[in-house]
SEFIGU-505014 format. One record per residue (C-alpha): residue number from 1; x, y, z. Coordinates in nm, 3 decimals, m for minus. Each point is the difference from the previous one (the first is absolute). Layout:
# SEFIGU-505014
ATOM; NUM; X; Y; Z
...
This chain:
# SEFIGU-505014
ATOM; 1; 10.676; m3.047; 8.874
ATOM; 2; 0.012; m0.111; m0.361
ATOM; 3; 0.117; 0.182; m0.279
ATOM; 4; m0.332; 0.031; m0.124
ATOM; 5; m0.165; 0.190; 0.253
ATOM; 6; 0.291; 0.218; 0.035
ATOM; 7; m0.094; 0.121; m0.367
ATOM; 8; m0.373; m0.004; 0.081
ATOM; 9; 0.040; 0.243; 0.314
ATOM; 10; 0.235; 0.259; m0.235
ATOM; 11; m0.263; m0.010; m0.253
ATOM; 12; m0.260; 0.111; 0.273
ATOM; 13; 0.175; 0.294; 0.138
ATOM; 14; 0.138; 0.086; m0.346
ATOM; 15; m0.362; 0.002; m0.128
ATOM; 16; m0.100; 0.198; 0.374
ATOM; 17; 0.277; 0.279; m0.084
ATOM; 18; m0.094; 0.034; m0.359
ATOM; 19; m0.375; 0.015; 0.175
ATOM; 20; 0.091; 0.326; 0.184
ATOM; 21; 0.194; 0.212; m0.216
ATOM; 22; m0.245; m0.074; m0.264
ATOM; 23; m0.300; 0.120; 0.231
ATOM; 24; 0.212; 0.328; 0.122
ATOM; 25; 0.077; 0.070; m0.363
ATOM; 26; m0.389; m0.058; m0.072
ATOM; 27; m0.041; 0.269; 0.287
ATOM; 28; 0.200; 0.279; m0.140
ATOM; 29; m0.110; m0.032; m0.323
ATOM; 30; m0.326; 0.032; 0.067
ATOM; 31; 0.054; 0.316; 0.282
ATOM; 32; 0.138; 0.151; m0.346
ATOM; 33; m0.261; m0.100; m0.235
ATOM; 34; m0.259; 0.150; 0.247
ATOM; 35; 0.139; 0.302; 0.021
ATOM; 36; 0.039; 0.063; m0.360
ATOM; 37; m0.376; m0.126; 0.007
ATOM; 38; m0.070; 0.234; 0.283
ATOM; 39; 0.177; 0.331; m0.184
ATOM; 40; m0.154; m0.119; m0.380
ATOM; 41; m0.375; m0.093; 0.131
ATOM; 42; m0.065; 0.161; 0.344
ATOM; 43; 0.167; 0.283; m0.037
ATOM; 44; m0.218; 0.326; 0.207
ATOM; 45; m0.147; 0.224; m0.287
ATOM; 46; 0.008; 0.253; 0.228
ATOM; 47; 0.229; 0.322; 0.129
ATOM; 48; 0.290; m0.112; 0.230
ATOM; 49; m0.061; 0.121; 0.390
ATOM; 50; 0.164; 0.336; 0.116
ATOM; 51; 0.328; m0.062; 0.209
ATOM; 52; m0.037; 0.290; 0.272
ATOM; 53; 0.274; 0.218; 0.091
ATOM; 54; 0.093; 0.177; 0.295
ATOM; 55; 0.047; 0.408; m0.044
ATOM; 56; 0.267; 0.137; m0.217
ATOM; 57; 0.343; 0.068; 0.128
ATOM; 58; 0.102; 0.310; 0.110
ATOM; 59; 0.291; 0.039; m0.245
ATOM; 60; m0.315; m0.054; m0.294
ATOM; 61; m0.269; 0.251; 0.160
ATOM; 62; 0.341; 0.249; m0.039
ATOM; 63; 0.044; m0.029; m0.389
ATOM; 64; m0.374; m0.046; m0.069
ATOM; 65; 0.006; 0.342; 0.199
ATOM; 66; 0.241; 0.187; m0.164
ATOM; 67; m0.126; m0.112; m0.361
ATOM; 68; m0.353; 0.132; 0.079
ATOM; 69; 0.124; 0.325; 0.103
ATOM; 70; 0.297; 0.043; m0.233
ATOM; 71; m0.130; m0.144; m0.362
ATOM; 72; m0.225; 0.306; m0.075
ATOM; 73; 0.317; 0.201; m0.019
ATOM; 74; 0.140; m0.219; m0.219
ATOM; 75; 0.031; 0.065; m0.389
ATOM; 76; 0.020; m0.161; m0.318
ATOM; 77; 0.230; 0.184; m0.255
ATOM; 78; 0.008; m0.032; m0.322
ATOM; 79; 0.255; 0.230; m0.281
ATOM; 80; 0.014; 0.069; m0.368
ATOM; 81; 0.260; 0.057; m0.215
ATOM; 82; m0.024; 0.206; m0.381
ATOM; 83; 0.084; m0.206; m0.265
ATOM; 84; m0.006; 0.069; m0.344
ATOM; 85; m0.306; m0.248; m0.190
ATOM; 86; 0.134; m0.090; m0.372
ATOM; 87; m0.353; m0.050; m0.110
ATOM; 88; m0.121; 0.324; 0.099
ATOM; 89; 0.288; 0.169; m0.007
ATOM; 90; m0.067; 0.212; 0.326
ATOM; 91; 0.182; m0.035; 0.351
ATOM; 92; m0.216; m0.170; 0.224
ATOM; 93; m0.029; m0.131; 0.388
ATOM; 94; 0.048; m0.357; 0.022
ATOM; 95; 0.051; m0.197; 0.375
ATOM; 96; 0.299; 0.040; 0.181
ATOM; 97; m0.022; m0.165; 0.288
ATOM; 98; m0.155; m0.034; 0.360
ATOM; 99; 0.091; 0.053; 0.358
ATOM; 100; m0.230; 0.158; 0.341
ATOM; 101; 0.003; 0.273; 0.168
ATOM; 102; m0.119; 0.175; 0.338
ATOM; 103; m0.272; 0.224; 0.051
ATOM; 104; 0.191; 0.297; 0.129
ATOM; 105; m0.291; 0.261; 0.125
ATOM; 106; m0.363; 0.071; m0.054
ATOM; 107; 0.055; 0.246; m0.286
ATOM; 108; 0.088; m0.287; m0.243
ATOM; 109; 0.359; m0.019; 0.011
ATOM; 110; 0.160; m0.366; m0.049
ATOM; 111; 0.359; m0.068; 0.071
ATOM; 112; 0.218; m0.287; m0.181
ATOM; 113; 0.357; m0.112; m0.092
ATOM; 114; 0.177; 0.256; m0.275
ATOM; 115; 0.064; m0.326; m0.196
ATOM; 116; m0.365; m0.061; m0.059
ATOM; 117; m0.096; 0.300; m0.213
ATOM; 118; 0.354; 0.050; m0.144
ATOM; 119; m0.041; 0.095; m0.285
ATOM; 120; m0.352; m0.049; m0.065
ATOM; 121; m0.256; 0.272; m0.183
ATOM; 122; m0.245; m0.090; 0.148
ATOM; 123; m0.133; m0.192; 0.381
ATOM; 124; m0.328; m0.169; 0.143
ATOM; 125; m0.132; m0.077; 0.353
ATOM; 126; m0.186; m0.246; 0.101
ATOM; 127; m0.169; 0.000; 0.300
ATOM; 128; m0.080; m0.246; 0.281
ATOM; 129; m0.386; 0.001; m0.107
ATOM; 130; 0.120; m0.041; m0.406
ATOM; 131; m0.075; 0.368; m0.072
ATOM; 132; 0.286; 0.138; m0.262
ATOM; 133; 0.100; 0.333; m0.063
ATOM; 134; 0.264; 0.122; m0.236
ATOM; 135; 0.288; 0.172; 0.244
ATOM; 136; 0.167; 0.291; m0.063
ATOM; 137; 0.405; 0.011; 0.086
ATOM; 138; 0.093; 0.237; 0.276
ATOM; 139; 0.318; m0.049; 0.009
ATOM; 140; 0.308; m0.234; 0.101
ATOM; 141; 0.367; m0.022; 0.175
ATOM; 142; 0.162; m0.288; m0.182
ATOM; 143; 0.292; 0.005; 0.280
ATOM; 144; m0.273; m0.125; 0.245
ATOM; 145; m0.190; m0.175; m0.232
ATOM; 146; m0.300; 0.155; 0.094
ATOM; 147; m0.301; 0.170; m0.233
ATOM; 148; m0.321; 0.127; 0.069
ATOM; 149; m0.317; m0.029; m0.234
ATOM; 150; m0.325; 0.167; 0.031
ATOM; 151; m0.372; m0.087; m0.089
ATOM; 152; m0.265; 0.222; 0.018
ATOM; 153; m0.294; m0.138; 0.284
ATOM; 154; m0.335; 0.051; m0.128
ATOM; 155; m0.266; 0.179; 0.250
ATOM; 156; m0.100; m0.227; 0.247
ATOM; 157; 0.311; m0.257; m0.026
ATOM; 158; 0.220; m0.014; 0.361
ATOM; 159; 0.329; m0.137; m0.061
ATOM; 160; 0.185; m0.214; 0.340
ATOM; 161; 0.353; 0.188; m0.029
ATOM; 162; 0.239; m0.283; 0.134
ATOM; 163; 0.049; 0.037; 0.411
ATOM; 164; 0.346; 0.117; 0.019
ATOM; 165; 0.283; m0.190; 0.186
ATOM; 166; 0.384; 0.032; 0.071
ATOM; 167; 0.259; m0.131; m0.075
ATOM; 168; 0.326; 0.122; 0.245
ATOM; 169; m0.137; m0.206; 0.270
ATOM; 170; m0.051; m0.346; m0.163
ATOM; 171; 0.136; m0.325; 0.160
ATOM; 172; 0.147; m0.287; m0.170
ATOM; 173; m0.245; m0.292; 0.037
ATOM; 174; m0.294; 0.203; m0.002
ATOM; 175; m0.276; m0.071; m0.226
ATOM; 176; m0.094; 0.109; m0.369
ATOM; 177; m0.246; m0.010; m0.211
ATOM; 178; m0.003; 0.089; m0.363
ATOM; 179; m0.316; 0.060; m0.246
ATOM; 180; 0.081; 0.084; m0.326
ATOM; 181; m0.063; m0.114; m0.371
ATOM; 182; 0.240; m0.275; m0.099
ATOM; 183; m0.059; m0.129; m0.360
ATOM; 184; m0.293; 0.190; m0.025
ATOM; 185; m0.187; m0.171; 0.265
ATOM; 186; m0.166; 0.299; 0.214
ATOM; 187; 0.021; 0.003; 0.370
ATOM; 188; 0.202; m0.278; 0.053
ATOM; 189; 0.141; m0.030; 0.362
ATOM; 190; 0.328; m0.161; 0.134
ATOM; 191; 0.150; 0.021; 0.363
ATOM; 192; 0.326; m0.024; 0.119
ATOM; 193; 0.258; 0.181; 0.256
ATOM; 194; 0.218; 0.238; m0.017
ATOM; 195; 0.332; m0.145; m0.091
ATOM; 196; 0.244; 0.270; 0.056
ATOM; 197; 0.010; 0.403; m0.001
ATOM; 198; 0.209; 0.240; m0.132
ATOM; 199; 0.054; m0.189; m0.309
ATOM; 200; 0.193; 0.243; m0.264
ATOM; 201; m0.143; m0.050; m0.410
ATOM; 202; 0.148; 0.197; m0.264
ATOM; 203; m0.290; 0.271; m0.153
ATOM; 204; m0.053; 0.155; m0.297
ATOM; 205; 0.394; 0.159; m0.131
ATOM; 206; 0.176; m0.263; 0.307
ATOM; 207; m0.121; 0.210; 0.225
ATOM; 208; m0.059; m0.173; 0.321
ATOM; 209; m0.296; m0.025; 0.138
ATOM; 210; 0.012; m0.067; 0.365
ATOM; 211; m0.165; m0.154; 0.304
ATOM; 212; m0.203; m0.256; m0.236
ATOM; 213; m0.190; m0.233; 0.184
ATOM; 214; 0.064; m0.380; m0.103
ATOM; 215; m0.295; m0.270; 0.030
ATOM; 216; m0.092; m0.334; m0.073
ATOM; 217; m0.319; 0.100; m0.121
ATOM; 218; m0.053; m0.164; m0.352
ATOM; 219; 0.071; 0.294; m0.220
ATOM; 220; m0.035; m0.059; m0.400
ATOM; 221; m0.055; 0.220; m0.282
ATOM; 222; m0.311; 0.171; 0.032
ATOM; 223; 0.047; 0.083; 0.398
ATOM; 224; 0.204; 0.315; m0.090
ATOM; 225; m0.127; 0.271; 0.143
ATOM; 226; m0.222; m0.167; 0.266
ATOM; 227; 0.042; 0.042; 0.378
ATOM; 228; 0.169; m0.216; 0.258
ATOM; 229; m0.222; 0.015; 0.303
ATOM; 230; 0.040; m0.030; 0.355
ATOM; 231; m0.218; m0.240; 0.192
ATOM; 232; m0.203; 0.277; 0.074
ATOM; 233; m0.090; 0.070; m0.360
ATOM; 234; 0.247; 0.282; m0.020
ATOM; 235; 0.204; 0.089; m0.299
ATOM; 236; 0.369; m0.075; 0.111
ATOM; 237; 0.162; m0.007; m0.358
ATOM; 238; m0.094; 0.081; m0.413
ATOM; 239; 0.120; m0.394; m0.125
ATOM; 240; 0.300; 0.111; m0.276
ATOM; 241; 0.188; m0.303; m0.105
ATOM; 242; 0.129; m0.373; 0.039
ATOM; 243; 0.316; m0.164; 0.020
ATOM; 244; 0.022; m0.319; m0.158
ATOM; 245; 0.277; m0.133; m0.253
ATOM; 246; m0.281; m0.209; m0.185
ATOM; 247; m0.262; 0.268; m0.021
ATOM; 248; m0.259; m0.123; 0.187
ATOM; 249; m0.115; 0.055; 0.362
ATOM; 250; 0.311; m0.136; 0.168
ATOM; 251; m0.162; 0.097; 0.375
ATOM; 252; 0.258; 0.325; 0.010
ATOM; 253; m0.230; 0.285; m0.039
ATOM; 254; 0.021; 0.405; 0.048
ATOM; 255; m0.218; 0.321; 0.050
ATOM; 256; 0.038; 0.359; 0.006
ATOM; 257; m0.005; 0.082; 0.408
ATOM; 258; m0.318; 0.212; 0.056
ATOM; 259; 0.200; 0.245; 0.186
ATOM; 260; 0.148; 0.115; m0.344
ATOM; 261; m0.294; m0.037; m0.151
ATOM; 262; m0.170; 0.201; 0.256
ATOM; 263; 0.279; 0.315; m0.110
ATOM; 264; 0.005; m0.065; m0.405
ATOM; 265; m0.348; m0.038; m0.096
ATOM; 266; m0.152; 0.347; 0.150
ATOM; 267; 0.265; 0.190; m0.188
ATOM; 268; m0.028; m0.231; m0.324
ATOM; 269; m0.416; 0.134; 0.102
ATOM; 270; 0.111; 0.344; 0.029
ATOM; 271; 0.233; 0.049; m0.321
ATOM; 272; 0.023; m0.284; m0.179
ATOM; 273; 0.362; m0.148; 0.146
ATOM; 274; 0.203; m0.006; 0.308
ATOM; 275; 0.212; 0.274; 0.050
ATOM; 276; 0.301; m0.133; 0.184
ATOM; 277; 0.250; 0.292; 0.224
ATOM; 278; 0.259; 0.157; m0.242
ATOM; 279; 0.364; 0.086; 0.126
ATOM; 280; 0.115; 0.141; m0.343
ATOM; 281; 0.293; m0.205; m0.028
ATOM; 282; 0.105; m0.316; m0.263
ATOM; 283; 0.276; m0.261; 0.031
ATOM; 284; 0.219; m0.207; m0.182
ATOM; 285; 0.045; m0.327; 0.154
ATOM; 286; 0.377; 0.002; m0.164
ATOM; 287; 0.096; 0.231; 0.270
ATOM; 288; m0.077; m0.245; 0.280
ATOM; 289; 0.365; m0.181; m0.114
ATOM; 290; 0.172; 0.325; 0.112
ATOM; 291; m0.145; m0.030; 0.350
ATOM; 292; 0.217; m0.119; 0.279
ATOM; 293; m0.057; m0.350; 0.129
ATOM; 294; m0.075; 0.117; 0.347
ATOM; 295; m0.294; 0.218; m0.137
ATOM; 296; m0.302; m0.099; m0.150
ATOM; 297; m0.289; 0.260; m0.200
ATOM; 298; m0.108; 0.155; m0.298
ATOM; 299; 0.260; 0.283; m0.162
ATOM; 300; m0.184; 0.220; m0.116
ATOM; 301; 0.084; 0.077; m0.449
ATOM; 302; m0.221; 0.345; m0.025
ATOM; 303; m0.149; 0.249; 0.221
ATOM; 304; m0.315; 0.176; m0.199
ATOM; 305; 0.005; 0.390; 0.028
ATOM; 306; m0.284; 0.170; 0.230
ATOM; 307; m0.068; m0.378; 0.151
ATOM; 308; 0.018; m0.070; 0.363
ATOM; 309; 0.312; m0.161; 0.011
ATOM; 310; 0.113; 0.325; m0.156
ATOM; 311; m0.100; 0.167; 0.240
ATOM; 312; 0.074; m0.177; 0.241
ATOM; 313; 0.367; 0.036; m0.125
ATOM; 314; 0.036; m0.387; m0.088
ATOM; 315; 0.301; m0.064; m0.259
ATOM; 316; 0.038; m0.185; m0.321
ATOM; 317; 0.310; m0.228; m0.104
ATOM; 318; 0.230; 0.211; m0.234
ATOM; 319; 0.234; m0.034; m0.289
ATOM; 320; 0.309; 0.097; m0.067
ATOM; 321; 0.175; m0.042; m0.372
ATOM; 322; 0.338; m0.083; 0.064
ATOM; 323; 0.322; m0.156; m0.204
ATOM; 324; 0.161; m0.330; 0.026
ATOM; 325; 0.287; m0.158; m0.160
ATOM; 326; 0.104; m0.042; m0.300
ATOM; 327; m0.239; 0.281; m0.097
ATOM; 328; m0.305; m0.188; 0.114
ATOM; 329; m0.298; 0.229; 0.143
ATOM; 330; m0.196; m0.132; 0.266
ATOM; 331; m0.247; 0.115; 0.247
ATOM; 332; 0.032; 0.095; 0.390
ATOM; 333; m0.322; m0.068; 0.204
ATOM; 334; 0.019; 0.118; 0.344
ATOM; 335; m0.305; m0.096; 0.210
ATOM; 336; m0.262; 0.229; 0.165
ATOM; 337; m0.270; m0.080; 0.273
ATOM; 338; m0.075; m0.358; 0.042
ATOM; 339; m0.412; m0.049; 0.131
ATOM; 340; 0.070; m0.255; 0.299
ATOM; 341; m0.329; 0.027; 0.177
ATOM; 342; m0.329; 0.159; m0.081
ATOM; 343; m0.197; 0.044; 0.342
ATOM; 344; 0.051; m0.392; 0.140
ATOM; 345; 0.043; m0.143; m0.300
ATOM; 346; 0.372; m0.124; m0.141
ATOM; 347; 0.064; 0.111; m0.322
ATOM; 348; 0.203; m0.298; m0.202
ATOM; 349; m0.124; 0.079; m0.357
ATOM; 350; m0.269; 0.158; m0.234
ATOM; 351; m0.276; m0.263; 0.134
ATOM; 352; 0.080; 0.115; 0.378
ATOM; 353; m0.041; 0.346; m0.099
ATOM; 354; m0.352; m0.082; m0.240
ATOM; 355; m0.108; m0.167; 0.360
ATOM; 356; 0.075; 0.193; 0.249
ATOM; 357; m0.144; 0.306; m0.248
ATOM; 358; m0.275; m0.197; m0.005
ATOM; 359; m0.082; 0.033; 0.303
ATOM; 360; 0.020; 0.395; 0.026
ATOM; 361; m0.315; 0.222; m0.104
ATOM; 362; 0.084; 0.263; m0.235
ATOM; 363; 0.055; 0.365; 0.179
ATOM; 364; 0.143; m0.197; 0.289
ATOM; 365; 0.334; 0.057; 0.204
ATOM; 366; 0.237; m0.322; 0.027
ATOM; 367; 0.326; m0.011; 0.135
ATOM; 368; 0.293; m0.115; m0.207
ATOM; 369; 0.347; m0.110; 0.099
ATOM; 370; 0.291; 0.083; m0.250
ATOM; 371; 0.320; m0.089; m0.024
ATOM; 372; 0.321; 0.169; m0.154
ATOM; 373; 0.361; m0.033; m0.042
ATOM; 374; 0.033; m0.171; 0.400
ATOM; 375; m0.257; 0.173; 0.128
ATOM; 376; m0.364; m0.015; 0.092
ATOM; 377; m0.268; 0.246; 0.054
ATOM; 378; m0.391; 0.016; 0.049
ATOM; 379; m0.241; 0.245; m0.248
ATOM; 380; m0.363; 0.073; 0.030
ATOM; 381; m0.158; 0.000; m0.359
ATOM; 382; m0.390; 0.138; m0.063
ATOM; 383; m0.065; m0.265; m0.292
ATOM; 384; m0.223; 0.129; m0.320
């Protein structure tokens, strides 16, 4: 074969080649250039068609459950604070701030976090159907961070008091649900579990407060004061605070157990606070250094006269002015009774005894173990 049709027969399947990938790219550019015709030209003027869906999942049906029957007792508060105007010279109420709240009972009575009127002259409820009423403050125990409001119902009105849970029997995993107010934006609902129990935050003065419930809820400002419900729309918790080293909702969230809410807010009801048990004794944690190693409780600094640890012949630390040397005076403290135990709870330091008081209704008998110079006893003291 010559030269020349060699050259001739490339040409041809050169030109064949060049044939085909021209007529594939022809192809694809027009599939493309139709559909943009298709989209800009014949696109339907009409609504889209309706995906269907099956029925909702049980774990939905649940929260859509519990925020129908737990919303209504949901509040919206609102607090001023008295400021003094320049222009009018006169003190006046200007906004404070904003949290929720939990219709308690029928009569109008709406509980809330301490924090959330602190300080304020003057507090507002909103209601789940947008009705506002100026509230009235009934009292408060800052150590529990707990207040109660009230609003007087008009004729007619029926309030849903919140369906009351507990909080002793709670299981880690469980679910939660919170409805509250955060950033102002009424009856918002998150869910979540219940993280841990028994959580320990520091109250109003470092007192303890104990057996807080933790949740991953979403918690922000504004949900102070709302409830933490059960999946059965109870109240399980009074949402207090956050932990997060930014400030924002960090997904470490706590709440007041309902169990002490359940035992504050009738007395703060009744007389304006919470009366806790009273001993009639004080410490001074100083005295805790002259304690031996193997012994561990709270040394009691004074006894009060006609208390019941008087009477119950409890004794006080003492002091003895002395000499040292080189003419030097100093002062001799010789211990008294040492509180070890009140009923089953250990006594370590003054937020063991504010807890385990806590715990005791006023009038009521407890059982406290003492111990003195080696030796240990058992007393029976009627608290006031």
């Amino acid at each position: 074969m010559s030269d020349l049709s060699r050259e001739v027969r490339y040409v041809r399947r050169m030109g064949f080649i060049l044939t085909v990938l021209t007529s594939m790219l022809l192809v694809v550019l027009g599939f493309y250039a139709w559909q943009l015709i298709r989209v800009k030209f014949f696109a339907s003027e009409g609504s889209r068609p309706i995906a269907q869906r099956g029925p909702l999942f049980s774990f939905e049906n649940v929260t859509i459950d519990v925020v129908k029957r737990a919303s209504p007792s949901v509040a919206f508060i609102t607090t001023d604070t008295r400021a003094f105007n320049r222009v009018t010279r006169a003190l006046e109420d200007i906004p404070q701030g904003a949290g929720s709240g939990i219709i308690w009972d029928e009569q109008g009575h709406v509980v809330t976090n301490f924090h959330v009127i602190q300080n304020a002259s003057a507090a507002h409820v909103v209601l789940y159907d947008q009705s506002t009423f100026n509230a009235k403050i009934v009292g408060a125990d800052p150590s529990h961070d707990l207040a109660v409001l009230k609003i007087d119902v008009p004729l007619g009105m029926h309030l849903v008091p919140i369906q009351m849970g507990t909080s002793g029997d709670l299981e880690v995993g469980q679910a939660t649900f919170a409805i509250g107010n955060p950033f102002g934006l009424d009856q918002t609902v998150t869910t979540g579990i219940v993280s841990a129990v028994k959580r320990t935050i520091p109250g109003a003065g470092g007192n303890p407060i104990e057996d807080v419930i933790q949740t991953d809820a979403a918690i922000n400002p504004g949900n102070s004061g709302g409830p933490l419900l059960d999946s059965a729309a109870r109240l399980i918790g009074i949402n207090t605070a956050i932990y997060s080293p930014s400030g924002a909702y960090a997904g470490i969230g706590f709440a007041i157990p309902a169990d002490t809410a359940n035992r504050v807010v009738p007395q703060i009801i009744k007389t304006g606070k919470f009366q806790r048990a009273v001993l009639g004794v004080s410490f001074d944690e100083s005295l805790q250094k002259l304690l031996p190693q193997s012994v561990q409780g709270l040394a009691i600094n004074t006894v009060e006269p006609n208390s019941p640890a008087a009477g119950a012949g409890l004794t006080a630390a003492t002091q003895t002015p002395g000499r040292g040397g080189f003419g030097r005076g100093f002062t001799r403290v010789t211990l008294g009774d040492v509180i070890t135990q009140i009923n089953d709870h250990a006594i370590k330091n003054g937020g063991d005894l504010f807890t385990a008081l806590d715990h005791v209704t006023p009038g009521e008998t407890v059982t406290i173990t003492l111990w003195n110079g080696g030796a240990t006893r058992q007393v029976q003291i009627k608290t006031q």
